[in-house]
Structures are given as structure tokens and as C-alpha cells.
C-alpha positions in Angstrom: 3.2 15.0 11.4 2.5 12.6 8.4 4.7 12.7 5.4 3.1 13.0 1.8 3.6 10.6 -0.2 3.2 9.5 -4.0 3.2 5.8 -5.3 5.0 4.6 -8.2 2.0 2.2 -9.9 0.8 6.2 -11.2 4.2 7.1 -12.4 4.6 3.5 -13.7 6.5 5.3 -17.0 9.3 6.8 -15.2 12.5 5.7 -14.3 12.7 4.5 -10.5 15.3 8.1 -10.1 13.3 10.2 -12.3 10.3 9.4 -9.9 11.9 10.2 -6.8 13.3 13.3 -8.2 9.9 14.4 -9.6 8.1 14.1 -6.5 11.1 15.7 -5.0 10.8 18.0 -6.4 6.6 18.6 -6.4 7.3 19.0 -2.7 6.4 15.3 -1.5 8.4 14.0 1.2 8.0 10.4 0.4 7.9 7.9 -2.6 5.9 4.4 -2.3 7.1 2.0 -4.6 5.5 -0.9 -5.6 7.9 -3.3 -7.1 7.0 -4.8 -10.3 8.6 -5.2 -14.3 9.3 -1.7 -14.5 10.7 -0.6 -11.0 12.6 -2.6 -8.6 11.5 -6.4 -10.1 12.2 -8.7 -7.4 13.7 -11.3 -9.8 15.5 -9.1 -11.9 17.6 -6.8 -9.3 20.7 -5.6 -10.6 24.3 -5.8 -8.4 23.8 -2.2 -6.7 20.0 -1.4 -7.6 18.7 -1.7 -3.8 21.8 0.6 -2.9 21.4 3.6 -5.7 17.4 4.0 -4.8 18.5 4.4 -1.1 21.1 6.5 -1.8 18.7 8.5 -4.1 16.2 8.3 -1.2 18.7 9.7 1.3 19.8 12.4 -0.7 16.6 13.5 -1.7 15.6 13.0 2.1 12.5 11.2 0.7 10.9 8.4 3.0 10.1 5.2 1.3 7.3 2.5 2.0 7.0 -0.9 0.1 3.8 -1.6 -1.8 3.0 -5.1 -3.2 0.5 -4.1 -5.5 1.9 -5.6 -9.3 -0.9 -6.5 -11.1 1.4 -9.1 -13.4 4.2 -9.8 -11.7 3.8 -12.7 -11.1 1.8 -13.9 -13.4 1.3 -12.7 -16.9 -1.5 -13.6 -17.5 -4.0 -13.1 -14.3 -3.8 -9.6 -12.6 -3.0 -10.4 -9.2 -2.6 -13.6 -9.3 -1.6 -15.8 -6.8 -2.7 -14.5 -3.8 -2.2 -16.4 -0.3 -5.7 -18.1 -0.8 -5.5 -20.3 -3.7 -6.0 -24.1 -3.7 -2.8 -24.9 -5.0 -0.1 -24.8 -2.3 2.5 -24.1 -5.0 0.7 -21.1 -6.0 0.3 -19.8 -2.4 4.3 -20.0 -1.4 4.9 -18.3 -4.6 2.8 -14.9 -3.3 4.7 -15.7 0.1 7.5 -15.6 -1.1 7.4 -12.5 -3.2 5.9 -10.9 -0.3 8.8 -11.8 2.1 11.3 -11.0 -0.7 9.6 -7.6 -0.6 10.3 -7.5 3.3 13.9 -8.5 2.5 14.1 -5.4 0.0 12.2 -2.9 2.4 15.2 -3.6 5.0 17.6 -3.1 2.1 16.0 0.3 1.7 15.5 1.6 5.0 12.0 1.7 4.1 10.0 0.2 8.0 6.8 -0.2 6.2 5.7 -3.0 3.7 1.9 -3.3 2.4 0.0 -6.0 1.1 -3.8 -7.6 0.5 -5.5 -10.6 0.7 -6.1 -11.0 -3.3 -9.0 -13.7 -4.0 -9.1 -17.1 -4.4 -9.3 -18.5 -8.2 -10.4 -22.0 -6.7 -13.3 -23.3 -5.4 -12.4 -23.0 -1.6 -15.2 -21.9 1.1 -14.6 -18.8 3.4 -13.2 -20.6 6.4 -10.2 -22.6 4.5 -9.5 -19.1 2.9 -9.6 -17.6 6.2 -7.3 -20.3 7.3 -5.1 -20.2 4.0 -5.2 -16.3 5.1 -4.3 -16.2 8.5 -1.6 -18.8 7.4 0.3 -16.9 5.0 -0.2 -13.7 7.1 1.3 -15.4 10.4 4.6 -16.3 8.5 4.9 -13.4 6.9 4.9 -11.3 9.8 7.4 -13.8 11.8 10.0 -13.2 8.7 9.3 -9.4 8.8 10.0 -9.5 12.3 13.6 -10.7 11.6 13.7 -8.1 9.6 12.5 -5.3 11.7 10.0 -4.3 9.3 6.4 -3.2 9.8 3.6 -5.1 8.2 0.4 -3.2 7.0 -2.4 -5.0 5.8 -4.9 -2.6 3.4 -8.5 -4.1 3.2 -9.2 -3.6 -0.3 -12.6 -4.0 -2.2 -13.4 -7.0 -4.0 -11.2 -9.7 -2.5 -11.2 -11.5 -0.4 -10.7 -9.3 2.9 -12.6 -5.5 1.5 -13.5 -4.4 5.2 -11.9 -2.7 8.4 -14.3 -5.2 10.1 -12.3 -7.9 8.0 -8.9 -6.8 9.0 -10.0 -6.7 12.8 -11.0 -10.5 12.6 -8.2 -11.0 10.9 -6.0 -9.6 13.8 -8.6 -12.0 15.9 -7.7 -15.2 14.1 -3.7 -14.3 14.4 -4.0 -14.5 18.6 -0.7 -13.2 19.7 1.1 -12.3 16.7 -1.9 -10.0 15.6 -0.6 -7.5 17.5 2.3 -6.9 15.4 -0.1 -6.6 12.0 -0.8 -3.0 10.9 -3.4 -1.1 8.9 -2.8 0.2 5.5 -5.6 2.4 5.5 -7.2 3.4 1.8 -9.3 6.3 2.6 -11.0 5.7 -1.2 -11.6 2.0 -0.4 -14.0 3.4 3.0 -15.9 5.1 0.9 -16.6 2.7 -1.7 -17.5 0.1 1.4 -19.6 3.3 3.0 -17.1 3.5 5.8 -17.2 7.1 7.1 -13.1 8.0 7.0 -12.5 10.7 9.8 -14.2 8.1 12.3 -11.9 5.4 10.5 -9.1 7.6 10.9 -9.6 7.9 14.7 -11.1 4.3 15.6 -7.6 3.0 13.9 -5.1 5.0 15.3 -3.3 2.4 16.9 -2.6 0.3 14.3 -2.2 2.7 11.5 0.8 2.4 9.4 0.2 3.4 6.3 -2.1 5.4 4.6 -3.4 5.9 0.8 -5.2 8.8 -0.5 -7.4 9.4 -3.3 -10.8 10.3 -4.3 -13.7 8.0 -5.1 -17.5 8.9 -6.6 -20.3 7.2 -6.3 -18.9 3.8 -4.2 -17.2 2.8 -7.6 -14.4 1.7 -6.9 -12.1 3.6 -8.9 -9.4 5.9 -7.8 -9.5 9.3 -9.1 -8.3 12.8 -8.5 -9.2 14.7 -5.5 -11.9 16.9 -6.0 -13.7 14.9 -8.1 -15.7 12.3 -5.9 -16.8 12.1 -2.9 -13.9 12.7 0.1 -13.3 15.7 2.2 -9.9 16.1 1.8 -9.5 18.4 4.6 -11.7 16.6 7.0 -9.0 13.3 5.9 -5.7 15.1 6.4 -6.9 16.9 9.3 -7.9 13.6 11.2 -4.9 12.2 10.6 -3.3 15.1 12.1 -5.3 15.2 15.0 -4.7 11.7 16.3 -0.8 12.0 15.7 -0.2 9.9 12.5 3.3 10.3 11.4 3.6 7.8 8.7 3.9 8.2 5.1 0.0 9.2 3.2 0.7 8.6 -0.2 -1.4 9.4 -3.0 -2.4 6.2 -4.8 -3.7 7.0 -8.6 -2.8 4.3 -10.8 -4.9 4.9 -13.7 -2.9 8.1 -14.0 0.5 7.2 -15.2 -0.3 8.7 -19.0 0.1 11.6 -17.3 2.1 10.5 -14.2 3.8 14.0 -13.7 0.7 16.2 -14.5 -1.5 14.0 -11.9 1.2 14.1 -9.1 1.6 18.2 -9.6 -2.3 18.5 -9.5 -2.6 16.0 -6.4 -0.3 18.3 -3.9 -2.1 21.6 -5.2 -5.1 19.8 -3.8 -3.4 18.6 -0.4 -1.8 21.7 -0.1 -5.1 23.9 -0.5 -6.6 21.0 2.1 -3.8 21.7 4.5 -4.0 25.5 4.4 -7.3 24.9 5.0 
């Protein structure tokens, strides 16, 4: 069985220990955290920081996953920004190597699973080199996370670069070999907004699901909200995911939400648990 999870960009507010006791305490069994200013800053890591929030983890029983999600981390400027496909070289190790710093932290955490994107590219670069900048950045990553003994999940995410599940199986394509280690980080909002029907996604997937993240969309807009008040059948999701064995972490992704951070999370598992019971 899956464990539910919440992510921290919707609780982006509260302490990194107040989070994990809040969902705790709301009766989800995991916490995703996305490292960025607020929680867990890569560059800015104190002495026993990696060792209290697994501690805290532990205690709590929690399971964690790694999101790399920041909008400004690394750049204050540009949300996003770099991603693996920009014309600058410079630009692209710097993604890499917050990505692979992220692995590095997920091992520290006991946490198997980290997730990232492809971004976009800011330059002027045709598909193929991005493909190639892609598959690039990709391939090294995985070899450092395999060193690591930490899963990779790629999430195909609307508007950049790589939005589709048809995207992350060429992706897998272009890898040869090592594609068998890359995962899926499956957005059941982002099928929607690409008109991907998500049970079938669910099922087709199975194999290389690793992580999933829930939330509701209306309309194809790409805009997370609240279950309920778009377009997914929540039941129909939880139940597939069930059915073909996931046991991963399904965390609920609602990052607009963090004004009300608590209030959203509490209101999310009242939905999943009426979905459930269903």
C-alpha cells in the first residue's frame, strides 16, 4: 500500500519540524520536501540539520521523498532557472549540481526517492541539442545517484521542456541502458491538463512508478487546486494505484496553498480519506 504524503512548497511558512509534526499529526504518513531558502537550503545546511529532520522523520515514523522543485533557488531572479538545457554550460552544471547535492542529501535522510524536471531552455537552442543537453544531464545524474543508492523519478511537467508521459518514454529511449534505472514521478494533475486519462496512466506506468503527486486540476489549466474542485476522480486515482501495487509515497502537491498551509493539508486527507472509504 502507498503512503500519503504532503509536500513542503504548500507549507512553505512552517518550520521544517513543525511540518512534519503537522502532517503527523493530520494522519499523513509521509512528508516531501522540496529544499529551497526556507527548508533544508542546500548551501546553507547547518552542522546537524540533515540528522535532526531524520531523526524527526524516524520518530514520527514519516517517510520522506526529495523534491527539486525551488522556484528561486538558484536564481533570484528567474523561477526555475537554470535547468539542464540552457546554452551556457556554466548554467547547466549549476542545476546538476544542485540536483546531485539533493541526491547527496536524500541518502543523508534515508529518503530512496529524489524528483526532478526538465525546466526549459532560456536560449535559443533547437529541440534535438535540448534533447541531447537533456539526456546529458539526466545520464550523469542517475550514475551519481546510483552511488548513492537513490531512486531517480523524473515528473513530466507542463510547459517545459519534457510535459508528456510520451516525453519521458523517449527520454528513457535516448538513455539506452541506463534508462532503465530512471523512474516516473507521476502528477496525476499534470495528465489532466495534457488530456492524459490517469487510471490508464496509472496502470500503463506501473513499472516505473516512483513517485506520485496528487491534486486536482479544472479545465486543463494548469493550476493545482484542491480536490474536489476540478476535474479528477479521486477514488478512481487512489484506487488504481492500489490495484496495481504502488507502495511509494502519493503526496499531495498544492503550492499555491501555503497562506493556509495547515487548513489546506487538513482539508486534503478529509478528501482522500472519504476517496479511500469509498
Amino acid at each position: 500500500m502507498f503512503r500519503l504524503g504532503y509536500n513542503t512548497n504548500g507549507l512553505a511558512h512552517h518550520r521544517l519540524v513543525d511540518a512534519l509534526r503537522l502532517v503527523d499529526a493530520l494522519g499523513y504518513e509521509a512528508l516531501a520536501i522540496t529544499p529551497d531558502p526556507g527548508h533544508l537550503d542546500p548551501w546553507d545546511l547547518g552542522p546537524n540539520a540533515l540528522a535532526d529532520v531524520r531523526r524527526w522523520a524516524e520518530d514520527l515514523g514519516l517517510d520522506l521523498v526529495l523534491e527539486t522543485g525551488s522556484r528561486y533557488l538558484l536564481d533570484a531572479e528567474r523561477k526555475h532557472f537554470p535547468s539542464l538545457l540552457e546554452d551556457a554550460g556554466a548554467d547547466r552544471t549549476r542545476r546538476l549540481d544542485f540536483l546531485k547535492r539533493c541526491v547527496d542529501i536524500a541518502a543523508e535522510l534515508g529518503a530512496p526517492v529524489v524528483s526532478i524536471w526538465s525546466g526549459s531552455c532560456a536560449g535559443a537552442a533547437g529541440a534535438e541539442e535540448q534533447w541531447e543537453r537533456l539526456t546529458a544531464g539526466v545520464d550523469a545524474l542517475l550514475l551519481h545517484a546510483d552511488g548513492a543508492d537513490v531512486q531517480i523519478g523524473f515528473e513530466p511537467e507542463p510547459g517545459m521542456f519534457l510535459e508528456t508521459l510520451a516525453g519521458f518514454a523517449e527520454l528513457r529511449r535516448r538513455l539506452g541502458g541506463r534508462g532503465e534505472a530512471l523512474g516516473l514521478t507521476l502528477d496525476v494533475g499534470h495528465c489532466l491538463v495534457n488530456g492524459e486519462d490517469v487510471v490508464p496512466a496509472v496502470h500503463d506506468h506501473r513499472e516505473q512508478l516512483v513517485n506520485v503527486h496528487l491534486d486536482d486540476i479544472a479545465d486543463r489549466v494548469h493550476e493545482h487546486r484542491m480536490f474536489g474542485t476540478g476535474d479528477l476522480d479521486l477514488a478512481a486515482t487512489l484506487r488504481a494505484l492500489v490495484d496495481v501495487g504502488y507502495a511509494g509515497v502519493a503526496s499531495v502537491e498544492l503550492s499555491r496553498d501555503s497562506h493556509r498551509g495547515a487548513a489546506a493539508a487538513r482539508e486534503a486527507m478529509g478528501h482522500m480519506r472519504a476517496a479511500l472509504g469509498a
